[in-house]
PLY file of the C-alpha trace (Angstrom):
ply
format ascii 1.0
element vertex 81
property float x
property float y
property float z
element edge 80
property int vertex1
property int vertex2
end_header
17.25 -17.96 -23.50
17.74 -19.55 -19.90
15.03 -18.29 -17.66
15.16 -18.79 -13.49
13.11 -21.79 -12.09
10.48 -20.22 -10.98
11.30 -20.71 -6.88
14.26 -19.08 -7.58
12.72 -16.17 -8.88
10.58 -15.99 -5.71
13.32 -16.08 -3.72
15.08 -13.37 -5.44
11.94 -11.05 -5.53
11.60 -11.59 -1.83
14.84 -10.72 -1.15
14.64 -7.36 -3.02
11.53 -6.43 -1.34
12.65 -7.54 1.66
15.62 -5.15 1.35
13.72 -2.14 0.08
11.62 -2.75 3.32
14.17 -3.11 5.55
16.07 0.59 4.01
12.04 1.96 4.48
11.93 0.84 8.10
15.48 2.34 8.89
14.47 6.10 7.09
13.61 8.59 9.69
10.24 9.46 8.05
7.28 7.28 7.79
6.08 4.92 5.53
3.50 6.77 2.86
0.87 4.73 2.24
-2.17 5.83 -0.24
-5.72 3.99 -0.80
-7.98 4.77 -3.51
-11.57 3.98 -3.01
-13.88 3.77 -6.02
-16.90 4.43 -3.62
-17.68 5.82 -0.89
-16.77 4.38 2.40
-19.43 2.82 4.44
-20.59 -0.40 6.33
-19.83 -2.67 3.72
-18.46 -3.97 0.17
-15.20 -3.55 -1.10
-14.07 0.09 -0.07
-15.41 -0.47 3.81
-13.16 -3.40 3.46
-10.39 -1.27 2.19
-11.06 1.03 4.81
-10.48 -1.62 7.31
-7.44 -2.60 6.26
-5.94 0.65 6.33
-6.95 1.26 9.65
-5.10 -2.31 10.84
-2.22 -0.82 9.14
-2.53 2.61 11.16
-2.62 0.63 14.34
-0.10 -2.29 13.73
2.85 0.40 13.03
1.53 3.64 14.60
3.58 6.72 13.47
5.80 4.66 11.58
3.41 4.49 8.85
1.24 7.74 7.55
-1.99 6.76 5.28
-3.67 9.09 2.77
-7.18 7.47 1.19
-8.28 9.43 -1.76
-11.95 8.77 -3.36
-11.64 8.05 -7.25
-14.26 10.77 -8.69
-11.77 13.36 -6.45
-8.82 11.89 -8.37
-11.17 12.58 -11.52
-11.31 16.51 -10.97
-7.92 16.75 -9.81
-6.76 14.92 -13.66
-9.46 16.99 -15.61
-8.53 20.55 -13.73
0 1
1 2
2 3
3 4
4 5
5 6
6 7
7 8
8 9
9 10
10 11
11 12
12 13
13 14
14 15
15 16
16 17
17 18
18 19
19 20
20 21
21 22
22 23
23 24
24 25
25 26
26 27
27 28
28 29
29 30
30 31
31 32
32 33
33 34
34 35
35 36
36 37
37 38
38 39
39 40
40 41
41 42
42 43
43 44
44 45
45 46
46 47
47 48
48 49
49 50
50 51
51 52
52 53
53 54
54 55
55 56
56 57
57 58
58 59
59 60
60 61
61 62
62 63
63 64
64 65
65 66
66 67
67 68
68 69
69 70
70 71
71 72
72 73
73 74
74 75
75 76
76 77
77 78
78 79
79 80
C-alpha cells in the first residue's frame, strides 16, 4: 500500500483544520472551548498553567470564544451519578 510522504500529509491535515477553523470563525455562535483540570487551580503546576492559558484564550478572541473548565473529581460524580 502507497502511503503519503509524510510533508504531504502535514499539509493536508493543515488544510482540513484550517478549513474547519475558518467555517468555526464564520458561525454566528462562539467557539466552545472546555479545560479539564486534574487539580485544583492555584499559583502553580500544571492546572495554574492550564488556567493561564485559558485565560490568554478568553482575552485574545473575547466573545468569540466561550470557555468552560471543569475539575476532574466533578467529572467523577457526574459519570458515577
Amino acid at each position: 500500500m502507497n502511503r503519503l510522504p509524510s510533508k504531504l500529509r502535514v499539509a493536508l491535515t493543515s488544510a482540513v483544520v484550517a478549513w474547519c477553523v475558518g467555517a468555526q470563525a464564520l458561525a454566528a455562535e462562539p467557539i466552545k472551548v472546555a479545560f479539564v483540570y486534574i487539580d485544583p487551580v492555584g499559583d502553580s503546576g500544571w492546572s495554574y498553567q492550564h488556567d493561564l492559558g485559558r485565560r490568554a484564550l478568553e482575552k485574545a478572541l473575547g466573545s468569540k470564544v466561550k470557555t468552560l473548565s471543569w475539575k476532574a473529581s466533578r467529572l467523577r460524580r457526574m459519570r458515577n451519578a
